[in-house]
VMD Tcl script that draws the C-alpha trace (Angstrom):
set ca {
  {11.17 -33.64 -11.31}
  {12.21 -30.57 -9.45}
  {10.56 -26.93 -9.99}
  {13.07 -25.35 -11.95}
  {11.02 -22.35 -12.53}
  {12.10 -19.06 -11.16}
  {9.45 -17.80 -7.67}
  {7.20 -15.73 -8.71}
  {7.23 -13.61 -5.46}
  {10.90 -12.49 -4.06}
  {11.62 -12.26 -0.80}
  {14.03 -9.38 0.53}
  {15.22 -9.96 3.82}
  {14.33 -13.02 6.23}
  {12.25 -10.22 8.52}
  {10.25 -9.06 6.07}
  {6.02 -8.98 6.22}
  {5.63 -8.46 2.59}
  {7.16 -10.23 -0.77}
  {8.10 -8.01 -3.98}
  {5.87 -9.80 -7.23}
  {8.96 -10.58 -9.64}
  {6.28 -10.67 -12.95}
  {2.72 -9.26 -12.98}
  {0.50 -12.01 -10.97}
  {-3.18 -12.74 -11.96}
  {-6.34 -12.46 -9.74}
  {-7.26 -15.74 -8.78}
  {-3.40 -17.23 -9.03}
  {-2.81 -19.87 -6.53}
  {0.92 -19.34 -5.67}
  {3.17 -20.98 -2.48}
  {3.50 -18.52 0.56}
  {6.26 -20.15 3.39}
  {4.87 -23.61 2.23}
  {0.90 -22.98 2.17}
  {-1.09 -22.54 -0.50}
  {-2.50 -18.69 -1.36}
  {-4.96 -17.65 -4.10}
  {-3.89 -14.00 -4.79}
  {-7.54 -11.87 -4.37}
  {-6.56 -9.64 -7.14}
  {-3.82 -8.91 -9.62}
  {-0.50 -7.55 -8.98}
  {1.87 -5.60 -11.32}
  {5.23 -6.27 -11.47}
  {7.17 -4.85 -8.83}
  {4.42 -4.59 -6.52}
  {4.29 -5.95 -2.71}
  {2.44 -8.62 -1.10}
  {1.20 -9.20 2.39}
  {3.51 -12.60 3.20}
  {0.66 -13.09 6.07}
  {-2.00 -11.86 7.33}
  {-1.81 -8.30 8.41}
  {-3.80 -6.49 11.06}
  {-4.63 -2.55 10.87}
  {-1.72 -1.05 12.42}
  {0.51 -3.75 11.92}
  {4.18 -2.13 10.44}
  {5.13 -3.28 7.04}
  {9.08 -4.33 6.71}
  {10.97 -4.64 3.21}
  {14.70 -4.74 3.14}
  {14.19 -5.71 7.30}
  {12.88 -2.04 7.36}
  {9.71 -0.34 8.46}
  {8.35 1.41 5.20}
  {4.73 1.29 6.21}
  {1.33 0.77 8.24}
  {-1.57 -1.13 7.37}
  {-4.52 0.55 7.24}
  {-7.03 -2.06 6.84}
  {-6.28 -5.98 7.50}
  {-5.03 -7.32 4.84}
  {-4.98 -11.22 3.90}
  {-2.01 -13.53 2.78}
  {-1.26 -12.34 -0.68}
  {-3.24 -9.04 -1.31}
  {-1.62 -6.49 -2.50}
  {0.34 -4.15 -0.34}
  {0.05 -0.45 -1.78}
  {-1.62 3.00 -1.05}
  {-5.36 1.49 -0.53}
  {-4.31 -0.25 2.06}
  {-0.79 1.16 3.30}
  {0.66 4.63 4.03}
  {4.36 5.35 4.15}
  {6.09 6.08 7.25}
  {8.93 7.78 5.25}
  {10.29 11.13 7.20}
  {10.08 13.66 3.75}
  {13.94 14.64 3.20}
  {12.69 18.65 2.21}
  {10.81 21.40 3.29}
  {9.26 23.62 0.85}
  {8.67 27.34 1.77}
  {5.58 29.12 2.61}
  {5.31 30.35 -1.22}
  {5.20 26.70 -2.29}
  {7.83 27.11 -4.78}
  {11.63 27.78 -3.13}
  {13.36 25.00 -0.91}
  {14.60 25.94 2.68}
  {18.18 28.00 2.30}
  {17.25 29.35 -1.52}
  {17.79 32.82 -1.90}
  {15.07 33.40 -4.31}
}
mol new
graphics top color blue
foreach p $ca { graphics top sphere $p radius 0.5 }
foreach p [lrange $ca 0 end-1] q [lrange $ca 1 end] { graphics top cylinder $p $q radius 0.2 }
display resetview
């Protein structure tokens, strides 16, 4: 009988390093990763990112077939991908002024 059950872990662009968890997953969940078999080493909330392979320190992290990240620690098939183990490479979009509190181009 085929699976008919929805993935558990979705898959945004062919390129990608890391999977998005479509439900929250459960430490010790053995789930399919491109066809092998992967026990998840802790939980994940919904919404959350998985390595979809081993990852090295340094290694760039791709969603949408986009760098968003770099690993800061290796990371196995099916941990969780977030700020323990991942910092953004995200350029900010604003500059705040020296008082902290007015944006670039205010007048205040």
């Amino acid at each position: 009988m085929p699976n008919t059950q929805a993935p558990r872990l979705l898959l945004m662009s062919p390129d990608d390093n890391c999977l998005i968890a479509r439900m929250p997953l459960a430490a010790g969940e053995s789930l399919e990763i491109d066809g092998a078999p992967v026990v998840l080493p802790e939980a994940v909330p919904l919404g959350y990112k998985v390595a979809r392979g081993a990852l090295k320190r340094g290694d760039k992290v791709l969603r949408y077939g986009a760098i968003i990240g770099t690993v800061t620690a290796d990371v196995a098939p099916g941990a969780m991908l977030h700020t323990h183990n991942l910092v953004s490479d995200y350029i900010p979009t604003y500059t705040l002024a020296s008082d902290s509190h007015s944006f670039i181009g205010s007048t205040h």
